[in-house]
C-alpha positions as CSV (number, residue, x, y, z in Angstrom):
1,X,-38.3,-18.8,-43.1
2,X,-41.9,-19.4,-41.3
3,X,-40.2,-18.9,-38.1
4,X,-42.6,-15.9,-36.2
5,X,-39.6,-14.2,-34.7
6,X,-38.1,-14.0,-37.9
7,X,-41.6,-13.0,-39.5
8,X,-42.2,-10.5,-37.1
9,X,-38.6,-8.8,-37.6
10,X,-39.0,-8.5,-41.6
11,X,-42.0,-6.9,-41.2
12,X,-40.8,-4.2,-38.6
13,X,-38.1,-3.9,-41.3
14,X,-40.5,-3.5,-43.7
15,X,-42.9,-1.0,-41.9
16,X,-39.6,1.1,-41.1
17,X,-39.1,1.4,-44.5
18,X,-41.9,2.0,-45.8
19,X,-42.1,5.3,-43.3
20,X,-39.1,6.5,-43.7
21,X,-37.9,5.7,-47.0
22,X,-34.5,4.4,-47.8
23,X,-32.0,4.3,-44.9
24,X,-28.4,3.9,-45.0
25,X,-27.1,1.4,-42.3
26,X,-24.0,3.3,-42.0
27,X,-25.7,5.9,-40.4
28,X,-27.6,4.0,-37.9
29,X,-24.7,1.7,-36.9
30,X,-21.3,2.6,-34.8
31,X,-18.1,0.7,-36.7
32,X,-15.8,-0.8,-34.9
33,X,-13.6,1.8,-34.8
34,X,-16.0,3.9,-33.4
35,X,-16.4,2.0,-30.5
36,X,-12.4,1.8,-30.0
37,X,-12.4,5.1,-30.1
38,X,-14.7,5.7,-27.7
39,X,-13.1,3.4,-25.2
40,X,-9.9,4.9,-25.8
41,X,-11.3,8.3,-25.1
42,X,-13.1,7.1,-21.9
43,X,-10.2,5.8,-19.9
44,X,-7.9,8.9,-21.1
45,X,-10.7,10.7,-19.1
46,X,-10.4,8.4,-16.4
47,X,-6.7,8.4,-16.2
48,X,-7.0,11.7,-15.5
49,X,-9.5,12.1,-13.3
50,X,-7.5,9.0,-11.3
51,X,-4.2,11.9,-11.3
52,X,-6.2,14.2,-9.8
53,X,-7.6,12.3,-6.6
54,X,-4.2,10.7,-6.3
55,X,-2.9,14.4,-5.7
56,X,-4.1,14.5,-2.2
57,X,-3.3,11.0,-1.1
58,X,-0.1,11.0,-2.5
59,X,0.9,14.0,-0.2
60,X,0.2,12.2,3.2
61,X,1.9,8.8,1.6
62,X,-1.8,7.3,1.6
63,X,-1.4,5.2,-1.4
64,X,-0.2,1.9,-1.5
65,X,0.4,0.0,-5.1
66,X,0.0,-3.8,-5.4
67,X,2.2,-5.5,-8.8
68,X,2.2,-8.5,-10.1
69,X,2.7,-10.2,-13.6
70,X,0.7,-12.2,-15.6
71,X,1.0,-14.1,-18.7
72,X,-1.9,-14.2,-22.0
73,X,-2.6,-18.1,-22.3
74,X,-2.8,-17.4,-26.0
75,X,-0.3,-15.3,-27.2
76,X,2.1,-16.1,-24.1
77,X,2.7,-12.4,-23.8
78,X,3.9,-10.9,-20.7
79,X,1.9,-8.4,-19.0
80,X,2.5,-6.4,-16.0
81,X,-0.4,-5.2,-14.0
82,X,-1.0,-3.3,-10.9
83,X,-3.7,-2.3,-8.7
84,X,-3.6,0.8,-6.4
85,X,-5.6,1.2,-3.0
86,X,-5.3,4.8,-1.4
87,X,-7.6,6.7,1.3
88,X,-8.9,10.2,0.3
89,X,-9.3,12.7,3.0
90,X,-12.9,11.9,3.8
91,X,-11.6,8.6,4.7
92,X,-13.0,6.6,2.1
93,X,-10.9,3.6,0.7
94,X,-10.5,2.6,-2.7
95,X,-8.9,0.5,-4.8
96,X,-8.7,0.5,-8.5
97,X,-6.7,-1.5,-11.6
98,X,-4.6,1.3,-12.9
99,X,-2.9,-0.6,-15.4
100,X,-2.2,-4.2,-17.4
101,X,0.6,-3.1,-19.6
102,X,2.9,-5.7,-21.9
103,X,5.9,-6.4,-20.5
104,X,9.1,-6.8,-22.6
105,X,12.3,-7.2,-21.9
106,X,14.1,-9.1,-18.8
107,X,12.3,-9.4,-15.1
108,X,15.2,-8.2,-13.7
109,X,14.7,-6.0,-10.4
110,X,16.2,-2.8,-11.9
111,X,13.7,-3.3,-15.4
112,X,10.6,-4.0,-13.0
113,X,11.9,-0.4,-11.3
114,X,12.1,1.4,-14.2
115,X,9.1,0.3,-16.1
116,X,6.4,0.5,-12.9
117,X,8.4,4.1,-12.5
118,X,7.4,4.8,-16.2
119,X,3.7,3.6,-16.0
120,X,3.1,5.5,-12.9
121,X,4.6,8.5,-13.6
122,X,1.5,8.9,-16.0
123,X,-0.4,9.4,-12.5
124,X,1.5,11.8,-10.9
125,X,3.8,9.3,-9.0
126,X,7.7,9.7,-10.3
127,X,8.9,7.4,-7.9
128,X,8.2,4.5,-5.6
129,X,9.4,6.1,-2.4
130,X,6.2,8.6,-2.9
131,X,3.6,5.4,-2.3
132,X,3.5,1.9,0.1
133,X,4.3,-1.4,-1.6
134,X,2.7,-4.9,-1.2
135,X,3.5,-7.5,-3.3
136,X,4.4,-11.5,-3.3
137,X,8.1,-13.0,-2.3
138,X,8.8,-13.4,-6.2
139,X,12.7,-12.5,-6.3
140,X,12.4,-10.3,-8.9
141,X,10.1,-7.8,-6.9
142,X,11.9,-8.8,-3.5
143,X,15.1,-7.6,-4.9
144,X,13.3,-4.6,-6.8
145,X,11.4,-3.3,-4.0
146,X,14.3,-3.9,-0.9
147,X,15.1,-0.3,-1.0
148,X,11.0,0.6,-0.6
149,X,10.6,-1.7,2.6
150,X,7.4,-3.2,0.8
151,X,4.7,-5.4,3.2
152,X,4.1,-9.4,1.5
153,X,1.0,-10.6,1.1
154,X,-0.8,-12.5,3.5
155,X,-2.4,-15.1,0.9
156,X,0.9,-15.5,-0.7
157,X,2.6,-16.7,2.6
158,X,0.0,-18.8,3.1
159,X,0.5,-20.5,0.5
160,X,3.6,-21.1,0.5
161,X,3.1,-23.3,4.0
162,X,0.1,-25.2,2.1
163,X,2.8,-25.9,-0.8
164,X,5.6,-26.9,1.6
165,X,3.1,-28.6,4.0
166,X,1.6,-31.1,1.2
167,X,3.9,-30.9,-1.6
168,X,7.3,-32.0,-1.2
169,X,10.3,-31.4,-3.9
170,X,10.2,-34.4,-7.0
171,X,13.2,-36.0,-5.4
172,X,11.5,-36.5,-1.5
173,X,8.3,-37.6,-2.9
174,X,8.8,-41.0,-3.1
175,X,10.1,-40.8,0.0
176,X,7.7,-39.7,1.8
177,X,4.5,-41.1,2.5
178,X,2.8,-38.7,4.0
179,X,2.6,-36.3,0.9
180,X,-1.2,-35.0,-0.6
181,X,-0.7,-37.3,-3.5
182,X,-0.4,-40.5,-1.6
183,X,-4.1,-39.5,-0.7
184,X,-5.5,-38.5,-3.9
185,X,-4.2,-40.8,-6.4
186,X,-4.1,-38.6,-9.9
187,X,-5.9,-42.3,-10.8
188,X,-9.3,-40.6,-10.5
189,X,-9.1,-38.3,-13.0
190,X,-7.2,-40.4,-15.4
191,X,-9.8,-43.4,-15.2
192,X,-12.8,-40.9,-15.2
193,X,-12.0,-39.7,-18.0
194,X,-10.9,-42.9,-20.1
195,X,-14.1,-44.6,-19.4
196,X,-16.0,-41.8,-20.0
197,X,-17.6,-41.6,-16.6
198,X,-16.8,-37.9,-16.7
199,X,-19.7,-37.8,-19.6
200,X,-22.1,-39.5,-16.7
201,X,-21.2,-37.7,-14.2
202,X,-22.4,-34.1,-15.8
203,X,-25.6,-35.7,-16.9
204,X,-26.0,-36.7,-13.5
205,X,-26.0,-33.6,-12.5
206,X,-22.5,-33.5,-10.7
207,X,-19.0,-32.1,-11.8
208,X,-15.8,-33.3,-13.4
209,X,-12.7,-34.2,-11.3
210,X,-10.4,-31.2,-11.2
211,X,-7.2,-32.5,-12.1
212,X,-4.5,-29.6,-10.1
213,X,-1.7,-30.5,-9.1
214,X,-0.8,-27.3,-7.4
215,X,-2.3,-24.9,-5.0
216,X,-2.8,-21.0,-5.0
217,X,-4.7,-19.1,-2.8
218,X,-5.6,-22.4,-0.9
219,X,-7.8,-22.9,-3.9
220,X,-7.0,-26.9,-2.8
221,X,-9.7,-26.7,-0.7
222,X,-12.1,-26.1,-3.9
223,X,-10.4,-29.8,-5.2
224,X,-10.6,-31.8,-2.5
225,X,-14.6,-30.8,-2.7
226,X,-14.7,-31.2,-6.3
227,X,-12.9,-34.9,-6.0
228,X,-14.7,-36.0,-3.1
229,X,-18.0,-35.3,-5.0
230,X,-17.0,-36.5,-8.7
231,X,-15.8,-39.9,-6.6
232,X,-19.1,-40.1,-4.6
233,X,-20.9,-39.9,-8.1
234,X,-18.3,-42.3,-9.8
235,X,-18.9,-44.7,-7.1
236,X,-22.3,-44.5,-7.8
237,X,-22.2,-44.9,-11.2
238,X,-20.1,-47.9,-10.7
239,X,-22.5,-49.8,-8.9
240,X,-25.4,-48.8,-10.6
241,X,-23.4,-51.4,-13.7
242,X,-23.3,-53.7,-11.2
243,X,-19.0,-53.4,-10.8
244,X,-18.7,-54.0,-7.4
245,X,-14.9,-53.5,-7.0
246,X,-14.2,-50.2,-7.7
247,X,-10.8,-49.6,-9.9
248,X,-10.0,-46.5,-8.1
249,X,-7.9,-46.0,-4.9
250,X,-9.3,-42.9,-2.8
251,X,-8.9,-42.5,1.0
252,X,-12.0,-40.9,1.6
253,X,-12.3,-40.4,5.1
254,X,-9.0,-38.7,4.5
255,X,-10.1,-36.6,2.1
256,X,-12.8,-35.1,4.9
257,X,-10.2,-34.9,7.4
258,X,-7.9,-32.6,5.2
259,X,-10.9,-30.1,4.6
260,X,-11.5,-30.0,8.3
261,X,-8.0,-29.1,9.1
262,X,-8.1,-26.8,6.3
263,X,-11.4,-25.1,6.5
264,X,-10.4,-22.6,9.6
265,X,-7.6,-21.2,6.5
266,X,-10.3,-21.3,4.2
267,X,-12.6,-19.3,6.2
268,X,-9.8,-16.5,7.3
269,X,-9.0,-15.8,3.5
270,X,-12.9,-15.3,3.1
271,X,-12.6,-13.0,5.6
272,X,-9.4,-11.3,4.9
273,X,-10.0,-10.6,1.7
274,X,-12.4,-7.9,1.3
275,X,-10.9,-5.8,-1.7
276,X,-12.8,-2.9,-1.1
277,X,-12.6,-1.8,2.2
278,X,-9.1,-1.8,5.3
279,X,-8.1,-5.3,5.8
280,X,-4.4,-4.6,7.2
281,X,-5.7,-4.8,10.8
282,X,-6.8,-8.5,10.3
283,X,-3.9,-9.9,9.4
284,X,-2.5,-10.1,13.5
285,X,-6.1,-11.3,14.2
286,X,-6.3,-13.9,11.7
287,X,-2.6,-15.1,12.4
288,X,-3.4,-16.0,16.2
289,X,-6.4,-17.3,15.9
290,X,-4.9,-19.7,12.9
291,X,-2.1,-20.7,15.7
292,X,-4.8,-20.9,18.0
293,X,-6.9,-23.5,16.3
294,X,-3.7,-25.5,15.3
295,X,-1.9,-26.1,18.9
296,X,-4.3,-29.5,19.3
297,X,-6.5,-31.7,17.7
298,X,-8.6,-30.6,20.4
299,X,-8.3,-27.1,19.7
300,X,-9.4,-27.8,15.6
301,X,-12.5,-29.9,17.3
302,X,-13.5,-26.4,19.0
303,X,-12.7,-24.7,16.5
304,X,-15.5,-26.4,14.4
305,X,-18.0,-27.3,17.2
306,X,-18.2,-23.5,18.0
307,X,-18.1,-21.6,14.3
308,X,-20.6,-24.6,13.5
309,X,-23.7,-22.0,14.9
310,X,-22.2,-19.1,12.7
311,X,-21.5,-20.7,9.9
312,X,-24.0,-22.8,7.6
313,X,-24.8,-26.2,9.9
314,X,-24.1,-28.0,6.9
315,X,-20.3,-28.2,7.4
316,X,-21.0,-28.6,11.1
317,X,-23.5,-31.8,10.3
318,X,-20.7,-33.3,8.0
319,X,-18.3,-33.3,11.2
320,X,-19.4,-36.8,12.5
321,X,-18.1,-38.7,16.1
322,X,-16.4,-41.3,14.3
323,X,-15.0,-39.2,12.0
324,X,-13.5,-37.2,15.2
325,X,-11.8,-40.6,16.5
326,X,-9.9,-41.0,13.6
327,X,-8.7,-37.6,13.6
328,X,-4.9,-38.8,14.2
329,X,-4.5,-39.6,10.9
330,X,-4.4,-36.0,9.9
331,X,-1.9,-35.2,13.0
332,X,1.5,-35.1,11.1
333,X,0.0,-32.3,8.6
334,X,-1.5,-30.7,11.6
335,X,2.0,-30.4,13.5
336,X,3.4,-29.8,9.7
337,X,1.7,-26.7,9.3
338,X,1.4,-25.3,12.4
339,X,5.6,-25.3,12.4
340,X,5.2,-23.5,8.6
341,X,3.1,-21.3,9.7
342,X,5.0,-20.1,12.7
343,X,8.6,-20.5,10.7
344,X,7.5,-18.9,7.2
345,X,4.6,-16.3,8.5
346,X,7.2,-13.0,9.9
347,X,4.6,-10.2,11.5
348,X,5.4,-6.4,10.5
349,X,5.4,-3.7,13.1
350,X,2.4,-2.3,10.4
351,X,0.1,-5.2,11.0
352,X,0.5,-4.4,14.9
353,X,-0.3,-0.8,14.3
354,X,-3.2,-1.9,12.2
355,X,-4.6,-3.8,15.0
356,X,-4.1,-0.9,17.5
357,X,-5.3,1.6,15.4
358,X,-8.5,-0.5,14.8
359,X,-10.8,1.1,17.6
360,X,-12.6,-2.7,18.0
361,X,-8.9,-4.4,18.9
362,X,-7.0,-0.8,20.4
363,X,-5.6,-3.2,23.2
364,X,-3.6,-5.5,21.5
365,X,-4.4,-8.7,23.3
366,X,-2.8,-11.5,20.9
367,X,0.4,-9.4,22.1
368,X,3.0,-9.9,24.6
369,X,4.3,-7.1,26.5
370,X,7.3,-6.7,24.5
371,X,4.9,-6.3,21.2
372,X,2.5,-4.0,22.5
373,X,5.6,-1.9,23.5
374,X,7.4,-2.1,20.0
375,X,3.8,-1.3,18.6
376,X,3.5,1.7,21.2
377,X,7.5,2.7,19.9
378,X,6.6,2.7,16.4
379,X,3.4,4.7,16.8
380,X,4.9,7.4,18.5
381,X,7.5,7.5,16.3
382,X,5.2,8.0,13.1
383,X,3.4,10.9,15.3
384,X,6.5,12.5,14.9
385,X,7.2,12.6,11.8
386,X,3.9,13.0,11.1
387,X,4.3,16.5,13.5
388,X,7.6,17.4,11.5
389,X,5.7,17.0,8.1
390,X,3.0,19.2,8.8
391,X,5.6,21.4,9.9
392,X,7.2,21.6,6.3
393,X,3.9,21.5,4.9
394,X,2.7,24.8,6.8
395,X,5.7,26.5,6.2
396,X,5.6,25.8,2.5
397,X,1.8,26.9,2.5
398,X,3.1,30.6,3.8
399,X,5.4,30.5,0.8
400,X,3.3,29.0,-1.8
401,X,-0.4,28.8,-0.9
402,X,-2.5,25.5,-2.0
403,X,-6.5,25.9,-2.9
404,X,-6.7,22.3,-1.0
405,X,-6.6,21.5,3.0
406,X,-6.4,18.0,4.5
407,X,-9.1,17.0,6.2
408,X,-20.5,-14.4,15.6
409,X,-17.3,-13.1,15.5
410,X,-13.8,-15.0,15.4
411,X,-12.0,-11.9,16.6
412,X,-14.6,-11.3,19.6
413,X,-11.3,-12.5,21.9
414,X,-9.2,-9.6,20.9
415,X,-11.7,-7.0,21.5
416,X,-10.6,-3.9,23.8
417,X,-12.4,-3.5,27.2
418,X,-12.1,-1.0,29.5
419,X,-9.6,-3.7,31.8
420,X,-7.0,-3.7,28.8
421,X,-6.1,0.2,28.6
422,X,-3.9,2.2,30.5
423,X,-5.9,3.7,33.3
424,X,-6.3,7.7,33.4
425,X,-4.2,7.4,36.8
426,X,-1.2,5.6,35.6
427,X,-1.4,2.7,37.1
428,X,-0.3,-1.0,36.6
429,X,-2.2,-2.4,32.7
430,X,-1.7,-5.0,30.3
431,X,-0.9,-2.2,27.7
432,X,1.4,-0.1,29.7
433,X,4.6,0.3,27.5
434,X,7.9,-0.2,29.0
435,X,9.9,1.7,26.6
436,X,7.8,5.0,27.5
437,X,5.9,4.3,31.2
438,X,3.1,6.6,31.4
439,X,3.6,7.5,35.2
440,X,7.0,9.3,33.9
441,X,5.9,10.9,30.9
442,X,2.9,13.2,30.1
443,X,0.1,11.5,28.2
444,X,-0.1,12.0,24.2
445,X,-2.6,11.4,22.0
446,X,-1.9,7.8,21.8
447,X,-2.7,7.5,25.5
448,X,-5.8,9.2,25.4
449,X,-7.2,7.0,22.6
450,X,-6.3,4.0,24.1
451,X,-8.3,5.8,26.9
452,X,-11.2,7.3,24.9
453,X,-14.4,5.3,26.4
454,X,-16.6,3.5,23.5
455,X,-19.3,1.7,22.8
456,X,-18.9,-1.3,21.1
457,X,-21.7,-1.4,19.2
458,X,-21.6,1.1,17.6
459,X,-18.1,0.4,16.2
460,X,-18.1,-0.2,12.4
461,X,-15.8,-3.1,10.9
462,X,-14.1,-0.1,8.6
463,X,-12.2,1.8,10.9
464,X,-11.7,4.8,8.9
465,X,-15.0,5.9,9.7
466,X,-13.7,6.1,13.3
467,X,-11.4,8.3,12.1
468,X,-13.1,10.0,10.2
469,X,-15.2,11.0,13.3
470,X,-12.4,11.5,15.2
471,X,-10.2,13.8,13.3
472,X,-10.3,17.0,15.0
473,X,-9.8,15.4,18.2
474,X,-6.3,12.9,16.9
475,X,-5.3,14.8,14.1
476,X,-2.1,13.2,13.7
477,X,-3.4,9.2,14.6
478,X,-6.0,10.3,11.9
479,X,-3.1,11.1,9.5
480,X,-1.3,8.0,10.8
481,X,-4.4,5.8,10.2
482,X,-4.7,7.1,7.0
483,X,-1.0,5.7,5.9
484,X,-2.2,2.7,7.8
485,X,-5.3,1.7,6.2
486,X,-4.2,2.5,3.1
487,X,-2.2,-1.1,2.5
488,X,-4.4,-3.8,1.9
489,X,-3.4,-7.7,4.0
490,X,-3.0,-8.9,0.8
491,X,-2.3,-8.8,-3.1
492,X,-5.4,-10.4,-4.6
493,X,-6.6,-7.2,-6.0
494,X,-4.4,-7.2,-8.6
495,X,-5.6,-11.4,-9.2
496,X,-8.7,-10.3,-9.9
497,X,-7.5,-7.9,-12.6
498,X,-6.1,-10.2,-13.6
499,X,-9.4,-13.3,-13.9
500,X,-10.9,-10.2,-15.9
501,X,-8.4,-9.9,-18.5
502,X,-8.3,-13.9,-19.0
503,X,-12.4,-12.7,-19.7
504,X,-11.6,-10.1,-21.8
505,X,-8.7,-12.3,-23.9
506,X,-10.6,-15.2,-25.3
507,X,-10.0,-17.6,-27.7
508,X,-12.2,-16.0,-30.6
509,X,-10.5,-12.3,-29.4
510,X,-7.1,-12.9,-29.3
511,X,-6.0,-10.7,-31.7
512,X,-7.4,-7.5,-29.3
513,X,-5.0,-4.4,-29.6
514,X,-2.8,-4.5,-26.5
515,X,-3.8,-1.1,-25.8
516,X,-7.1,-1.8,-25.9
517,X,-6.8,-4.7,-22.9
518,X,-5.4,-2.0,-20.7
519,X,-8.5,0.5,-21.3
520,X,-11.3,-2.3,-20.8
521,X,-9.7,-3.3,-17.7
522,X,-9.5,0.3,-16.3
523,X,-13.1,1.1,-17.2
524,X,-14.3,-2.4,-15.6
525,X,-12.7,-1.3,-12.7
526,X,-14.0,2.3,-13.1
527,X,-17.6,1.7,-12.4
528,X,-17.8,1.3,-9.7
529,X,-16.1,4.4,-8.0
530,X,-17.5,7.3,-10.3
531,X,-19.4,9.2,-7.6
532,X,-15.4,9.8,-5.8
533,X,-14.8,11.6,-8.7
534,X,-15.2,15.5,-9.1
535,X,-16.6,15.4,-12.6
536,X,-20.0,14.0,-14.2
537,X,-19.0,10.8,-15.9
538,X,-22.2,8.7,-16.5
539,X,-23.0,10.5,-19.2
540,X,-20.7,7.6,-21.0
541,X,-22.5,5.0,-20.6
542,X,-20.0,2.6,-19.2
């Protein structure tokens, strides 16, 4: 009661009333059902204002959806969310969470049609052939989507060779010596915690063993750190009561080799997953220079010694000559993983285009000749059918008008130069295709932008404003890029929406209306893209 901060209120209270006589609190405060209201009107508004910037998109197949499902740690109820990325016609990419819906019933592949059909159609979209598709290998949506010829996700494949590469079925695991867990003994965590080192350790200022036992999104990197320090601090502690034999077996110079062999991976997904901007071009890029730094041990040394000056010199002080010596200890999951990766990791003709498309890597050079001319193939062949849709599009305009027109560097290798395009005469080049030789064929627009001269500094890492500078002179590569650009290299999008409804779904708010989940997450994702939007809507207060 003699607390000044509760003083000081009272008497505000009491100087309130005092002025303004009695006031009832009902009409000062918002219920609850006020508020729910409120939040249910907003994202209506935004639902709709999301259907009418899809319109546009949708027309030129410039939106791509990324699915997935996730499960409430609470309730265990099934929920299916989705994020959706699309480019508008000034060339600006988006992506928003459109929905994180229940899911009842069976995940069969003809359900998961039917009820993403039924969510979208709330958009606009009445059926998955009107948008592009990337999602994980999960068999449900590999069977669902077949018909759709969806892309996979780069971090999902990825993951897959980590899982193979260090975890081996229950049955091989005793087997096989060289597994991740024959390295970190689950012995740490279990002893930390029974003699309550874990206790000493916070006060110490450190953190608690993490105590996975799988990988995801090559999250393992994240572990090894967290065990290496928590055993560091263990040992420590350990010491400091005088036990000199410590009860726990860790390899530690192990540990340090696995997180350099991993930490190339590491800083690719950084890099490749940008959320809010084209990534699709990367994932070529990022693939060679993966197999690049994997062919030797030599190769992962380079690798290091070079990034070391672009990256914090931290990492580059912790890579230590002895610790180099002993590097062949780490050489079976080396070999391991660079066979996964080149076994389990298939390119799409997209992610060539992407690359070619990108004005900063036009040339292609992680291709052979035989790629750049399938790339070259497939280009052309989306020209075309670009050319025939703005046919029918023109000639349904004469019939029925429309109001609306359409309108330190890892990669530094793959860069174009003006030695890697097909020369204005013809002659021989590294990018010449075979299927369509320039000297027999007049040149298209694909030939003159592999041609155009540019300066490379001025080159942005989004390529859609390149495009969007260039449209009046490659209308239909514009269009193309558009389509392009428009799929993200991977899912994690929709794994964010998905961190924000384990936010939003706690353990003192698990009774929140279903309904309600859906709205919060849309307007958290909202925010951030309100000035795309034709109408006013700060006025909210979001």
């Amino acid at each position: 009661m003699q607390d000044s901060g509760f003083l000081d209120i009272a008497q505000e209270l009491i100087r309130i009333g005092h002025k303004y006589d009695l006031i009832d609190i009902n009409t000062v405060l918002r219920s609850r059902h006020t508020l729910s209201r409120n939040v249910h009107d907003l994202a209506n508004r935004f639902r709709e204002c999301i259907k009418n910037k899809l319109r546009e998109p949708l027309q030129y197949h410039s939106v791509t959806i990324c699915p997935d499902f996730w499960s409430d740690p609470y309730r265990n109820i099934s929920y299916l969310g989705l994020n959706i990325c699309f480019v508008d016609a000034q060339h600006r990419f988006s992506s928003i969470d459109l929905f994180c819906r229940p899911f009842l019933g069976k995940k069969s592949a003809d359900v998961v049609v039917k009820v993403l059909e039924s969510h979208l159609s709330e958009f606009g979209i009445n059926n998955l052939a009107m948008v592009n598709i990337i999602s994980d290998r999960g068999s449900n949506f590999d069977k669902a989507f077949e018909p759709f010829n969806p892309l996979f996700g780069f971090g999902h494949r990825l993951n897959n060779v980590f899982k193979a590469a260090f975890f081996h079925h229950e049955k091989k695991k005793t087997d096989n010596k060289q597994s991740l867990r024959s390295i970190l003994s689950n012995d740490i965590a279990v002893e930390a915690k029974l003699s309550g080192l874990n206790k000493e350790i916070e006060s110490s200022g450190g953190s608690t063993v993490h105590q996975a036992t799988d990988i995801r999104w090559v999250s393992i990197m994240n572990s090894l750190k967290s065990i290496l320090k928590s055993y560091k601090m263990i040992k420590k502690i350990l010491i400091n009561r005088q036990q000199q034999k410590l009860f726990i077996n860790v390899d530690e110079k192990k540990i340090k080799q696995i997180m350099l062999l991993l930490e190339p991976f590491q800083d690719v997904m950084k890099m490749i997953q940008t959320g809010n901007s084209p990534s699709l071009h990367l994932v070529l890029l990022c693939t060679q220079t993966l197999r690049d730094v994997l062919k030797s041990l030599e190769s992962l040394v380079n690798y290091h010694e070079n990034n070391g000056e672009h990256e914090s010199k931290e990492r580059s002080n912790e890579i230590d000559d002895e610790l180099f010596e002993e590097l062949e200890g780490i050489k079976f999951f080396l070999n391991r993983i660079r066979g996964l990766l080149d076994e389990m990791f298939e390119l799409d003709i997209r992610h060539y285009s992407a690359t070619l498309l990108h004005p900063k890597y036009r040339s292609v050079k992680a291709c052979t000749w035989t790629e750049r001319a399938e790339c070259h193939k497939y280009v052309r062949q989306q020209m075309q059918l670009i050319y025939i849709e703005l046919n029918e599009s023109i000639q349904k305009e004469v019939e029925e008008p429309t109001t609306k027109k359409f309108k330190g560097d890892l990669f530094r290798r793959f860069e174009s130069d003006g030695s890697d395009v097909p020369r204005e005469d013809g002659g021989e080049s590294r990018n010449e295709s075979e299927e369509y030789p320039i000297s027999s064929r007049k040149r298209d627009a694909l030939d003159r932008y592999l041609n155009l001269e540019l300066e490379k500094l001025k080159l942005s890492s989004n390529s859609l404003k390149f495009w969007d500078d260039q449209h009046e002179k490659f209308p239909r590569l514009s269009s193309l890029a558009h389509r392009i650009f428009s799929k993200p290299a991977t899912s994690t999008s929709v794994e964010r929406q998905f961190s924000g409804a384990g936010l939003v779904i706690q353990e003192i708010r698990t009774s929140l209306n279903r309904e309600q989940l859906d709205n919060l997450l849309l307007i958290r994702s909202m925010r951030k893209y309100q000035h795309l939007f034709e109408q006013r809507l700060s006025y909210f207060h979001i």
